[in-house]
DSSP file (Angstrom, degrees, kcal/mol; ACC not computed):
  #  RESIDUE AA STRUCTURE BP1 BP2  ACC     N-H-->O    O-->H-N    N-H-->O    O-->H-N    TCO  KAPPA ALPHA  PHI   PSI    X-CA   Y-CA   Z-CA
    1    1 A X              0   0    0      0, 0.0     2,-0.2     0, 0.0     5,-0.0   0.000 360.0 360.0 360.0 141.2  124.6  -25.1  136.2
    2    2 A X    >>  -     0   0    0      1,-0.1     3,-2.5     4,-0.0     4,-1.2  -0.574 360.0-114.7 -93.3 148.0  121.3  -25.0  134.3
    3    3 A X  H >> S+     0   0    0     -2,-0.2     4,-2.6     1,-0.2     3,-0.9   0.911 118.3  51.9 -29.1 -58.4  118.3  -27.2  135.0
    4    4 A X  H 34 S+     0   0    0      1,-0.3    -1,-0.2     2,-0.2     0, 0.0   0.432 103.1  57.3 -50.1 -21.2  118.9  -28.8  131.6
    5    5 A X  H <4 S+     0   0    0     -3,-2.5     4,-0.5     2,-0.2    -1,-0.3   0.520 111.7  37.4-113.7 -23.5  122.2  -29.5  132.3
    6    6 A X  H XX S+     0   0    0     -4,-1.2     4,-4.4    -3,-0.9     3,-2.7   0.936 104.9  64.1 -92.2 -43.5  121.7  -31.6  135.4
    7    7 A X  H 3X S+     0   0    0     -4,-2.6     4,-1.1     1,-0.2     5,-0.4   0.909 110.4  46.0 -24.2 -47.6  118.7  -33.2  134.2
    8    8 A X  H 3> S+     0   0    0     -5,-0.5     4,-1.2     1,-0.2    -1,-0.2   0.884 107.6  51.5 -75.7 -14.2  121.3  -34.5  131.7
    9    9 A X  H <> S+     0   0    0     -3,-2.7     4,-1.0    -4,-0.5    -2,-0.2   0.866 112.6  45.8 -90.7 -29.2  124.0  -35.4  133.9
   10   10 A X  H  X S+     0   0    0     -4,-4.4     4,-1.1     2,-0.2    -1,-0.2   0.610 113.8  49.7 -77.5  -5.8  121.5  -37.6  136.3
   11   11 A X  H  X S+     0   0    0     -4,-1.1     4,-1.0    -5,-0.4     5,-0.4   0.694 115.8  47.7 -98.7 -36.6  120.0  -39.3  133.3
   12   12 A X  H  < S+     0   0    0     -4,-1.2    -2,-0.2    -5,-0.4     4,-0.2   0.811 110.3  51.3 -43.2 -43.5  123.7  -39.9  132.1
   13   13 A X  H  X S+     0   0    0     -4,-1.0     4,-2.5     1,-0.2    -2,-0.2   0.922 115.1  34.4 -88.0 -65.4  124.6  -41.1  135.0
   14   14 A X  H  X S+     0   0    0     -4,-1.1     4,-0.8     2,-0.2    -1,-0.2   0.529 109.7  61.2 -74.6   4.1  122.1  -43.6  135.6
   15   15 A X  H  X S+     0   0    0     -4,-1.0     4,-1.5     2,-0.1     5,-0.2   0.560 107.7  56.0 -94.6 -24.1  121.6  -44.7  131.8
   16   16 A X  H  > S+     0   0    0     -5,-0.4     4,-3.3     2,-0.2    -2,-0.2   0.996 109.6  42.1 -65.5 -56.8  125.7  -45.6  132.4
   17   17 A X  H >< S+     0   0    0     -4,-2.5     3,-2.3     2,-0.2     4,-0.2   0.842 112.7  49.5 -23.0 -93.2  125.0  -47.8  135.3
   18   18 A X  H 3X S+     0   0    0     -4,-0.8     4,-4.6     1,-0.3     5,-0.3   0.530 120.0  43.4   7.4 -66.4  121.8  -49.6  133.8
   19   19 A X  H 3X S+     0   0    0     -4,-1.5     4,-3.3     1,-0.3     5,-0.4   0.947 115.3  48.2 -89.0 -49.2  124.3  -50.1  130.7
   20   20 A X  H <X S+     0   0    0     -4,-3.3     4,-1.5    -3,-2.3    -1,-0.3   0.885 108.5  51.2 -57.4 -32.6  127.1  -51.0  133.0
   21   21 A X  H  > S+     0   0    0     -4,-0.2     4,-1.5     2,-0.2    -1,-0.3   0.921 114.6  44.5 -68.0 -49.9  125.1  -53.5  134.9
   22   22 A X  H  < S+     0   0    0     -4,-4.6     4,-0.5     1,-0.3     8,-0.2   0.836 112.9  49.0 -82.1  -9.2  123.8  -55.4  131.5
   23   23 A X  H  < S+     0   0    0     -4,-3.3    -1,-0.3    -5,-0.3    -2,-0.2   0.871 115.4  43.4 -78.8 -28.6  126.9  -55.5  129.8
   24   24 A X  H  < S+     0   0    0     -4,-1.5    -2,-0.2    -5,-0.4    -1,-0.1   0.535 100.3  75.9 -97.4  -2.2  128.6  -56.9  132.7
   25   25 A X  S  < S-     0   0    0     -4,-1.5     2,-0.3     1,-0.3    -1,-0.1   0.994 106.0 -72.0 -65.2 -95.0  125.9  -59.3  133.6
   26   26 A X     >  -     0   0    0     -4,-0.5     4,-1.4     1,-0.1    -1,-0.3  -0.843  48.5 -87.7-168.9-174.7  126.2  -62.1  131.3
   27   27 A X  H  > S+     0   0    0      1,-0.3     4,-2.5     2,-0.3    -1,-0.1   0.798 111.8  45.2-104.9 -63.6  125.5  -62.6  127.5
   28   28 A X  H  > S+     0   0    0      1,-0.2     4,-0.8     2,-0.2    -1,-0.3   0.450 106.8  51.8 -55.1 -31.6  122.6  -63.5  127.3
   29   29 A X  H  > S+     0   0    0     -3,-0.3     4,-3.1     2,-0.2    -2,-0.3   0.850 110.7  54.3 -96.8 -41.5  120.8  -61.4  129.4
   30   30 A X  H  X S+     0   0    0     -4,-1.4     4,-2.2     1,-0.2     5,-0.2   0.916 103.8  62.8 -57.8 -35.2  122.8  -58.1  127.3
   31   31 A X  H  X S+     0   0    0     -4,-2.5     4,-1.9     2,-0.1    -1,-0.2   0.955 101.8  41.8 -56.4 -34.5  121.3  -59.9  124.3
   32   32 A X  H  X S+     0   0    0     -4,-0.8     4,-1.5     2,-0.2     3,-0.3   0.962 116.1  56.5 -77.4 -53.5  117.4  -59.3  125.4
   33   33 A X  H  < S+     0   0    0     -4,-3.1    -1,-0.2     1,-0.2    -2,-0.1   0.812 107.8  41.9 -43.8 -36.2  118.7  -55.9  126.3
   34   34 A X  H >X S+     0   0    0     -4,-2.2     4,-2.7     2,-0.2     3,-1.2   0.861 115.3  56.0 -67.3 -52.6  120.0  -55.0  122.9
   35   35 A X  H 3< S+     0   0    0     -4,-1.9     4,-0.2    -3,-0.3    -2,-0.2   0.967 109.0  42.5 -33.4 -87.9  117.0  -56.6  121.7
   36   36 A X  T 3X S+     0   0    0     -4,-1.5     4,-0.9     1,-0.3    -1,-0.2   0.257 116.3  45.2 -64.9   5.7  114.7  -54.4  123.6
   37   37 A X  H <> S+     0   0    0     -3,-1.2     4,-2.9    -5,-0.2    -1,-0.3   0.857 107.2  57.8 -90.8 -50.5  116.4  -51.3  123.0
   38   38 A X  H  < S+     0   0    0     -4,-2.7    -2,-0.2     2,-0.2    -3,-0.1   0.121 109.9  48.3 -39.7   5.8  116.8  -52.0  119.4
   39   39 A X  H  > S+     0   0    0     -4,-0.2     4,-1.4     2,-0.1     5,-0.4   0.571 107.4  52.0-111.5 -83.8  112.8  -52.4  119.4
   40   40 A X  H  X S+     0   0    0     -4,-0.9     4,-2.8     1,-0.2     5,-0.3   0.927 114.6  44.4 -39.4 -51.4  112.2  -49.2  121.1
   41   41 A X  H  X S+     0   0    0     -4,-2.9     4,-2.6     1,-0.2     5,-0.3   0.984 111.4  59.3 -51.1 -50.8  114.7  -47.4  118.2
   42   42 A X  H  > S+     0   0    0     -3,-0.2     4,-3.2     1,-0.2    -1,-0.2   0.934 102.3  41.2   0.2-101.4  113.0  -49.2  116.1
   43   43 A X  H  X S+     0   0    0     -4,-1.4     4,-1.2     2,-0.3     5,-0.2   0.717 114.7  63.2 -45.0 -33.5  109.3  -47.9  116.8
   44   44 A X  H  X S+     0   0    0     -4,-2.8     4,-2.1    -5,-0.4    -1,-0.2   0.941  99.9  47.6 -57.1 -54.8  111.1  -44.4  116.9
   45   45 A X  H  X S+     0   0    0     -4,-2.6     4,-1.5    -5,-0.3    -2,-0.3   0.798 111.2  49.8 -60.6 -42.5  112.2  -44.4  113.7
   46   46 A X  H  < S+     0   0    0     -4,-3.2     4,-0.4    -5,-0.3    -1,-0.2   0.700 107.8  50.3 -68.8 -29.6  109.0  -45.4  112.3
   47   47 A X  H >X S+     0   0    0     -4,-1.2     4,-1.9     2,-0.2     3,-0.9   0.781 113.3  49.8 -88.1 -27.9  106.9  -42.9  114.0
   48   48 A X  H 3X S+     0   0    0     -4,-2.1     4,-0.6     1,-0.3    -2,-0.2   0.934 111.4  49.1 -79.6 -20.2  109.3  -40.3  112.8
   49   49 A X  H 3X S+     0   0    0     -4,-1.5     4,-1.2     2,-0.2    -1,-0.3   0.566 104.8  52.1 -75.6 -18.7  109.2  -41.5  109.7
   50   50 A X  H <> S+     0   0    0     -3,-0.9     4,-1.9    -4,-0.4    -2,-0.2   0.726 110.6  53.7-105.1 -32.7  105.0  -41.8  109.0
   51   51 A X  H  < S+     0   0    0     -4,-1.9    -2,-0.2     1,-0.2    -1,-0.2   0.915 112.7  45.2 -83.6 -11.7  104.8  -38.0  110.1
   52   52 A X  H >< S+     0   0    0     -4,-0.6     3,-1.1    -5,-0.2    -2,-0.2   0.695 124.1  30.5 -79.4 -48.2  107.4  -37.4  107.5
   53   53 A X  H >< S+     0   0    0     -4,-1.2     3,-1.3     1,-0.3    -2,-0.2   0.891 103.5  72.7 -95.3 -14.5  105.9  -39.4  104.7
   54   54 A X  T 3< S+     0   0    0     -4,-1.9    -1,-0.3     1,-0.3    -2,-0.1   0.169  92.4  62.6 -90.1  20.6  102.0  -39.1  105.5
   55   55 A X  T <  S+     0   0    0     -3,-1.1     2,-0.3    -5,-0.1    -1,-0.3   0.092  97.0  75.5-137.5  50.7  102.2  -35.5  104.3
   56   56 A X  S <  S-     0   0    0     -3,-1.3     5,-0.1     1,-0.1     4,-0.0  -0.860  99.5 -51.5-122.2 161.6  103.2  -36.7  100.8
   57   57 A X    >   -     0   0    0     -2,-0.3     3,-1.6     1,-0.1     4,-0.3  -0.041  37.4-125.7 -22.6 124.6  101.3  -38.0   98.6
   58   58 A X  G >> S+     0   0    0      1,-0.2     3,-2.2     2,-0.2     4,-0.7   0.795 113.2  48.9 -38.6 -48.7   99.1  -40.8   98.9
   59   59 A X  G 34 S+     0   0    0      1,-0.3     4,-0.4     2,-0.1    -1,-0.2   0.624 117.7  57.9 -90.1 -13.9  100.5  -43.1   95.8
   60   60 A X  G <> S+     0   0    0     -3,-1.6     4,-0.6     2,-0.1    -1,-0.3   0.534  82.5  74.9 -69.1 -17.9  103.7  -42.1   97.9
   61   61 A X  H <> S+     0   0    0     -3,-2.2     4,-2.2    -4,-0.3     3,-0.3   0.996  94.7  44.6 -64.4 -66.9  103.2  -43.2  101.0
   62   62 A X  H >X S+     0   0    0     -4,-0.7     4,-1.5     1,-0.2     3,-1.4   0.913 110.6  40.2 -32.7 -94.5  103.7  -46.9  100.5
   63   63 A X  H 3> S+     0   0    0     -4,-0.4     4,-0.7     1,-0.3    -1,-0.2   0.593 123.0  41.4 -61.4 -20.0  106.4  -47.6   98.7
   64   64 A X  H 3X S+     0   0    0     -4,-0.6     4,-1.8    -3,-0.3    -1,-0.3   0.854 114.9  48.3 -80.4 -51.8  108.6  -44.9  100.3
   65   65 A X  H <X S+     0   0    0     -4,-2.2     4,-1.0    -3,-1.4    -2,-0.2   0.605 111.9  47.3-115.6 -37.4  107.5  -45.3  103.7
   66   66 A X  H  X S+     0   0    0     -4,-1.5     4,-0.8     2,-0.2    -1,-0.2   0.540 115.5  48.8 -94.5 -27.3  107.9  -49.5  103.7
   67   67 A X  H  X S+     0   0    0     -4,-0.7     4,-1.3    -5,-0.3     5,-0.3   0.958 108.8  55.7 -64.3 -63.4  111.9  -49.0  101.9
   68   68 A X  H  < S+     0   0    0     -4,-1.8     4,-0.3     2,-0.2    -2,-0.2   0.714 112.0  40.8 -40.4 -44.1  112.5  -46.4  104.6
   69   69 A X  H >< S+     0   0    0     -4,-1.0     3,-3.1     2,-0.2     2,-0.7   0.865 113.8  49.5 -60.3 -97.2  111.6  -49.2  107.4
   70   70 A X  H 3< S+     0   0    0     -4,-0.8     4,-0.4     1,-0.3    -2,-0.2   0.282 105.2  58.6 -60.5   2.3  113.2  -51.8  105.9
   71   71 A X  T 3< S+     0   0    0     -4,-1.3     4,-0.5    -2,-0.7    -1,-0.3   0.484 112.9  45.1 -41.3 -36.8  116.3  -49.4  105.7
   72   72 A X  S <> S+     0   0    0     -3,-3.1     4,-2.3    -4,-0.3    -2,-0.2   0.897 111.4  49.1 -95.0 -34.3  116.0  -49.1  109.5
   73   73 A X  H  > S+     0   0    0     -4,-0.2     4,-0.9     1,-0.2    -1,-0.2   0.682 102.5  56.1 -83.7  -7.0  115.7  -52.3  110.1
   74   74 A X  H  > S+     0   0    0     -4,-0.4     4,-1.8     2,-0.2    -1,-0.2   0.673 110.2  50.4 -57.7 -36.2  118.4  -53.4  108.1
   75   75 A X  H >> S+     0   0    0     -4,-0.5     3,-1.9     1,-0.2     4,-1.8   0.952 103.0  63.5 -79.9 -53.6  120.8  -50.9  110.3
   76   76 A X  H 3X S+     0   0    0     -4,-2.3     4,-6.0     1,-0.3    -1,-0.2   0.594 105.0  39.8 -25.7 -51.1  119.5  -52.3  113.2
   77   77 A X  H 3X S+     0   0    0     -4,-0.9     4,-1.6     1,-0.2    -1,-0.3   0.771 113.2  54.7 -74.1 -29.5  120.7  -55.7  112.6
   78   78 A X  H <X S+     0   0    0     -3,-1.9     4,-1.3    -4,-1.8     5,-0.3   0.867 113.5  40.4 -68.3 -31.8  123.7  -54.3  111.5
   79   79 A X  H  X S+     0   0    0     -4,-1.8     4,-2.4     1,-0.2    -2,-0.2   0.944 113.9  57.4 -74.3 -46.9  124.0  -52.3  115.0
   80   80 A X  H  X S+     0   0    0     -4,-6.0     4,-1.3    -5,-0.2    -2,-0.2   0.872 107.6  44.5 -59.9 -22.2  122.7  -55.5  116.7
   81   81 A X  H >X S+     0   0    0     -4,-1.6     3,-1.2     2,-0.2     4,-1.0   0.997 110.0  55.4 -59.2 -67.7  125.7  -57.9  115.2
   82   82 A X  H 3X S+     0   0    0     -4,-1.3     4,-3.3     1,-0.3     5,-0.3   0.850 105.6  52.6 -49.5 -58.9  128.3  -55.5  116.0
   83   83 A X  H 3X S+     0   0    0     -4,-2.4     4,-0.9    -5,-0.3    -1,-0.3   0.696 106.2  48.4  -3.8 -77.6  127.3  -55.3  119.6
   84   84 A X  H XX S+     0   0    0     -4,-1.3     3,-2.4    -3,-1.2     4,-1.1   0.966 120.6  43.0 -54.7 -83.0  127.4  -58.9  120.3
   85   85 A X  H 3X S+     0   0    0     -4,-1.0     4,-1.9     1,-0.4    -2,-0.2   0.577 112.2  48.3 -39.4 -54.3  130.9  -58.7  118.6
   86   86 A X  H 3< S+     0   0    0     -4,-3.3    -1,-0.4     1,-0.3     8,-0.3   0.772 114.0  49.1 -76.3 -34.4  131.9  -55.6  120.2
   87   87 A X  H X< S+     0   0    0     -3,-2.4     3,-9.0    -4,-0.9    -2,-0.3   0.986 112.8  60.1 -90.9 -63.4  130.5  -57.6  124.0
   88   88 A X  H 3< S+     0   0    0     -4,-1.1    -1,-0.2     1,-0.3    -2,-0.2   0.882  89.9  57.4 -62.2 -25.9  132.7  -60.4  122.7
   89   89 A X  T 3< S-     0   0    0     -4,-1.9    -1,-0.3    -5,-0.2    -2,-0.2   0.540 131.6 -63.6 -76.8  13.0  135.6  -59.2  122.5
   90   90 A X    <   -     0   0    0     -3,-9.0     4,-0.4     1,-0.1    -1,-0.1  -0.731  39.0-115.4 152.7 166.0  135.5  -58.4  125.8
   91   91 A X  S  > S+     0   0    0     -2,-0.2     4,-0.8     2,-0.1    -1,-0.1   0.268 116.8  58.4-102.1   0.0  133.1  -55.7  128.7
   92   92 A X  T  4 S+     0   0    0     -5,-0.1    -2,-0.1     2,-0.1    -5,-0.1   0.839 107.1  44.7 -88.5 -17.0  135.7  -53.8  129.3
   93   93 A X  T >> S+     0   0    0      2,-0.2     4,-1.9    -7,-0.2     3,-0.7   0.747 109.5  51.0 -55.8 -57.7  136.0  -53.1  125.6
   94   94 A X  H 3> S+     0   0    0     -4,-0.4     4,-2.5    -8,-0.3    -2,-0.1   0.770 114.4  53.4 -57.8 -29.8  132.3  -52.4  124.8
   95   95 A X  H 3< S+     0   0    0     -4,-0.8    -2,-0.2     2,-0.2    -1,-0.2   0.650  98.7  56.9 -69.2 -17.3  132.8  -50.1  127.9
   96   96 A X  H X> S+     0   0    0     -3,-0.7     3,-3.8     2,-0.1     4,-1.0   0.919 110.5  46.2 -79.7 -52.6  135.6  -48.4  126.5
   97   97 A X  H >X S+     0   0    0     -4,-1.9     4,-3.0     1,-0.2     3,-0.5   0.934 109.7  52.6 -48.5 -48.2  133.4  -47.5  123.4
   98   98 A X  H 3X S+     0   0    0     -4,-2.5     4,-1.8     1,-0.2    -1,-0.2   0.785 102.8  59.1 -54.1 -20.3  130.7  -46.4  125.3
   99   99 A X  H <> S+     0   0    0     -3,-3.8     4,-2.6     2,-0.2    -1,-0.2   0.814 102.9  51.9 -81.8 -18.8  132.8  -44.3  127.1
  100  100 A X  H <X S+     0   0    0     -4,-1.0     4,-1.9    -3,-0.5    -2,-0.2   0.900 110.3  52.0 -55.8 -67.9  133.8  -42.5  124.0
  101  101 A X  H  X S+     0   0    0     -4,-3.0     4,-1.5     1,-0.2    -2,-0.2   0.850 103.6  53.6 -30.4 -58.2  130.5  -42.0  123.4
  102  102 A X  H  X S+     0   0    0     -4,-1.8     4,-1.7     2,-0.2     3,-0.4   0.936 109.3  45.8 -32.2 -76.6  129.6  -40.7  126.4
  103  103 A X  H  X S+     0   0    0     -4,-2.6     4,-5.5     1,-0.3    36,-0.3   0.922 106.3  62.2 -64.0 -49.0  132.4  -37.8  126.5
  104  104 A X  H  X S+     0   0    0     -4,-1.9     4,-1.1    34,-0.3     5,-0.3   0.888 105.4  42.2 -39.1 -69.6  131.7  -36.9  123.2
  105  105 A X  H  X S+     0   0    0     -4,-1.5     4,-1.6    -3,-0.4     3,-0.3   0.710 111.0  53.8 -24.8 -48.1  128.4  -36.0  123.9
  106  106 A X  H  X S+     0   0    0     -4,-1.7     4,-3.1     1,-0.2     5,-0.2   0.956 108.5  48.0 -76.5 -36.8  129.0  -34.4  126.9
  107  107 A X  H  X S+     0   0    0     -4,-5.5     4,-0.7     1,-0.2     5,-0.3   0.478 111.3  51.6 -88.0  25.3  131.7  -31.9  125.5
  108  108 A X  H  X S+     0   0    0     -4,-1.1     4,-1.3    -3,-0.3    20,-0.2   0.649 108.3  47.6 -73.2 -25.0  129.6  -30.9  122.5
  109  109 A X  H  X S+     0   0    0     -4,-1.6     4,-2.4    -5,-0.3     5,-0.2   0.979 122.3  43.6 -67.4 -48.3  126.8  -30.2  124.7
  110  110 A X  H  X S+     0   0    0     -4,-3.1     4,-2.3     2,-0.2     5,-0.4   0.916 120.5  35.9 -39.0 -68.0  129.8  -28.1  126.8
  111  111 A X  H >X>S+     0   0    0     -4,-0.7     4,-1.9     1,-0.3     5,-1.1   1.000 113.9  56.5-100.3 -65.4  131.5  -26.7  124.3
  112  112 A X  H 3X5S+     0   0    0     -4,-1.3     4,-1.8    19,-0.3    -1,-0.3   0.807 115.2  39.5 -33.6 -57.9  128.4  -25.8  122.0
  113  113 A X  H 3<5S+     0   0    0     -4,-2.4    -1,-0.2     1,-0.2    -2,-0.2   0.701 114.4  43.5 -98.1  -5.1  126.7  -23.9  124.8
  114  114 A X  H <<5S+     0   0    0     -4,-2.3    -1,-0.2    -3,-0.7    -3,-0.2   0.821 135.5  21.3 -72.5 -31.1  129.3  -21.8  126.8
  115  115 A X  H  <5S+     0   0    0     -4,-1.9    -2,-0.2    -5,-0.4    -3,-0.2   0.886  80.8 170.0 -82.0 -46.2  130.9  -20.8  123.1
  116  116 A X     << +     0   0    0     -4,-1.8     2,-0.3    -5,-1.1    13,-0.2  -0.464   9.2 157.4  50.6-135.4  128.4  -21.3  120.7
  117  117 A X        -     0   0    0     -2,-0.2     3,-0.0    12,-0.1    -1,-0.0  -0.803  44.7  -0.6 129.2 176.5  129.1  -20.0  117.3
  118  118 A X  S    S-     0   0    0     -2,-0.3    11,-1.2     1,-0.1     2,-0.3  -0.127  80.9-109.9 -56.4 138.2  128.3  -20.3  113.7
  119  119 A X  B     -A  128   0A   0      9,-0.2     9,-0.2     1,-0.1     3,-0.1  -0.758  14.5-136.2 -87.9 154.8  125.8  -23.0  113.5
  120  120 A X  S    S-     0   0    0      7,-1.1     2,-0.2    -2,-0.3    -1,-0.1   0.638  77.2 -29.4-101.3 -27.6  127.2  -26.6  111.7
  121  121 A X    >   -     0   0    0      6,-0.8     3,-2.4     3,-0.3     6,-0.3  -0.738  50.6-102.6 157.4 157.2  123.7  -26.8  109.6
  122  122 A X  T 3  S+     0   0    0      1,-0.3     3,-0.4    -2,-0.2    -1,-0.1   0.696 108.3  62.5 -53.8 -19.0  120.3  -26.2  108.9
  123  123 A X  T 3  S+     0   0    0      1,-0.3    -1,-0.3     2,-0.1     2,-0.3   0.566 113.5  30.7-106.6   7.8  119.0  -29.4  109.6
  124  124 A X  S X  S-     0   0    0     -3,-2.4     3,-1.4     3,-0.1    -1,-0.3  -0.752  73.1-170.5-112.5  86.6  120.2  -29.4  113.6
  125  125 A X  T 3  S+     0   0    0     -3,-0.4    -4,-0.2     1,-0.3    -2,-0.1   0.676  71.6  60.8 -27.6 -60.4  120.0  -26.3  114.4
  126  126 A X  T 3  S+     0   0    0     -3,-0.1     2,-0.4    -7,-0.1    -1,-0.3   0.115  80.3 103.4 -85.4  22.0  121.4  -26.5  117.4
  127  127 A X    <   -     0   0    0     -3,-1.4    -7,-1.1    -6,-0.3    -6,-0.8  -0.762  46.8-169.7 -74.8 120.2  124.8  -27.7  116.4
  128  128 A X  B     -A  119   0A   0     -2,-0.4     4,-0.3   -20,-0.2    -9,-0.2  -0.471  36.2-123.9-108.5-146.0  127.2  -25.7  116.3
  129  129 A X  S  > S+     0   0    0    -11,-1.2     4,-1.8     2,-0.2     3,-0.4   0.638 118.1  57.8-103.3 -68.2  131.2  -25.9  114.7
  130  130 A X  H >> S+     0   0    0    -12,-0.3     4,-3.0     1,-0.3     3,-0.6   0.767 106.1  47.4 -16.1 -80.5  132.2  -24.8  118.7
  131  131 A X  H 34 S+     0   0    0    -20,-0.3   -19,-0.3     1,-0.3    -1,-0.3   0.604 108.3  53.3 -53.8 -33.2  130.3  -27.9  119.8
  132  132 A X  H >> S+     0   0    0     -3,-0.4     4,-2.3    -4,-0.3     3,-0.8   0.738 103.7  55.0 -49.1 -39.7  131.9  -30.4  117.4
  133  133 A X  H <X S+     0   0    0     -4,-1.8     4,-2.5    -3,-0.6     5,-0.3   0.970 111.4  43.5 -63.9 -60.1  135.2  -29.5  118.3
  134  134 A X  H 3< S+     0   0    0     -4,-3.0    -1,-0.2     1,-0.3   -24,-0.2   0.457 109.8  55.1 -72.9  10.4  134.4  -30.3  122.1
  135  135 A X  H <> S+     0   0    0     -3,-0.8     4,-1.6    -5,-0.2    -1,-0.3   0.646 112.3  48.9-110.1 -41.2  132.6  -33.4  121.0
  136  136 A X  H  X S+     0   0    0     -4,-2.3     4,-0.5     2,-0.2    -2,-0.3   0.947 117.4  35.9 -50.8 -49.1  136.3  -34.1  119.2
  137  137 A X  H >X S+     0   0    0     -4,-2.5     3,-1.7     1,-0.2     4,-0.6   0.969 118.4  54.0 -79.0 -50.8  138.6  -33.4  122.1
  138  138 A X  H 34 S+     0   0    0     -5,-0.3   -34,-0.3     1,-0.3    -1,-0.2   0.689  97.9  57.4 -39.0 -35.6  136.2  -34.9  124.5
  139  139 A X  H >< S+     0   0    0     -4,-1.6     3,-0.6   -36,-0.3    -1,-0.3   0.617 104.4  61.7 -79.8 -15.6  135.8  -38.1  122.9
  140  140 A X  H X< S+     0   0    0     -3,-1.7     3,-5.1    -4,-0.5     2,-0.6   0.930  84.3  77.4 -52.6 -52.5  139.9  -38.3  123.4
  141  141 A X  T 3< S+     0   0    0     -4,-0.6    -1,-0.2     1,-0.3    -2,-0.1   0.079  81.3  56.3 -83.6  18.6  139.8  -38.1  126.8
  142  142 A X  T <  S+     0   0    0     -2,-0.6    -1,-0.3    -3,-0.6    -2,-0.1   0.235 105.4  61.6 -99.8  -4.1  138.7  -41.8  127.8
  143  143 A X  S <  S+     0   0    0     -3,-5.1    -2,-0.2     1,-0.2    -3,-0.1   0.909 106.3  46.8 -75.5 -39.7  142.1  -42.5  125.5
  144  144 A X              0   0    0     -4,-0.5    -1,-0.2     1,-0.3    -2,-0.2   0.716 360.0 360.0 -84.4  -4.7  143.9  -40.3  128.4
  145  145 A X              0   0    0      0, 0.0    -1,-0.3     0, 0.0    -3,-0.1   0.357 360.0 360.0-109.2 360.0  142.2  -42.3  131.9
């Protein structure tokens, strides 16, 4: 097992808790969480975006750069509704999605780096078609527990 690989599994591991603990908490308190994550993604998106658009034109910057935020922040609210939806209808429900998430992730990172393979495209490098498939089968397997 690689340095890389455990590092992910203990950062997994406890970002699952953490997640488990605020969904399961009460409503209100998962809302400020959603909130504050949705902030941090936010701020992410925006810095990735100004190093992307501040080496365009000047007369560019603006107008480009201020759709692109309000483009993020539009999904955001759309990711924050669903949330709250997804949390009413239940935490064992939002947990089942998360768990989906979860496995997926880990068996593309699996399957991408014991197979590898043809890479899936230029603009992630490190994707491959190997690693999609194990992010497919993986993501099954919270259907089978």
């Amino acid at each position: 097992m690689t340095k890389e690989l455990k590092k992910r599994i203990i950062t997994s591991i406890i970002l699952f808790m953490l997640a488990l603990l605020f969904i399961s908490i009460n409503y209100i308190v998962f809302s400020i969480v959603i909130v504050i994550v949705l902030f941090i993604c936010f701020n992410e998106w925006c810095g990735i975006n100004y190093k992307y658009f501040s080496k365009k034109k000047p007369s560019l910057i603006f107008n480009s750069y201020f759709f692109v935020k309000l483009l993020g922040a539009f999904y955001l609210v759309i990711v924050f509704y669903s949330s709250l939806n997804l949390r009413n209808e239940g935490a064992a429900f939002f947990i089942f999605i998360l768990c989906i998430c979860v496995f997926s992730d880990i068996g593309g990172y699996i399957f991408g780096k014991t197979i590898g393979g043809k890479r899936l495209t230029k603009i992630s490098p490190n994707k491959t078609i190997s690693g999609s498939i194990g992010s497919f089968i993986f993501s099954l397997a919270p259907l089978l527990l």
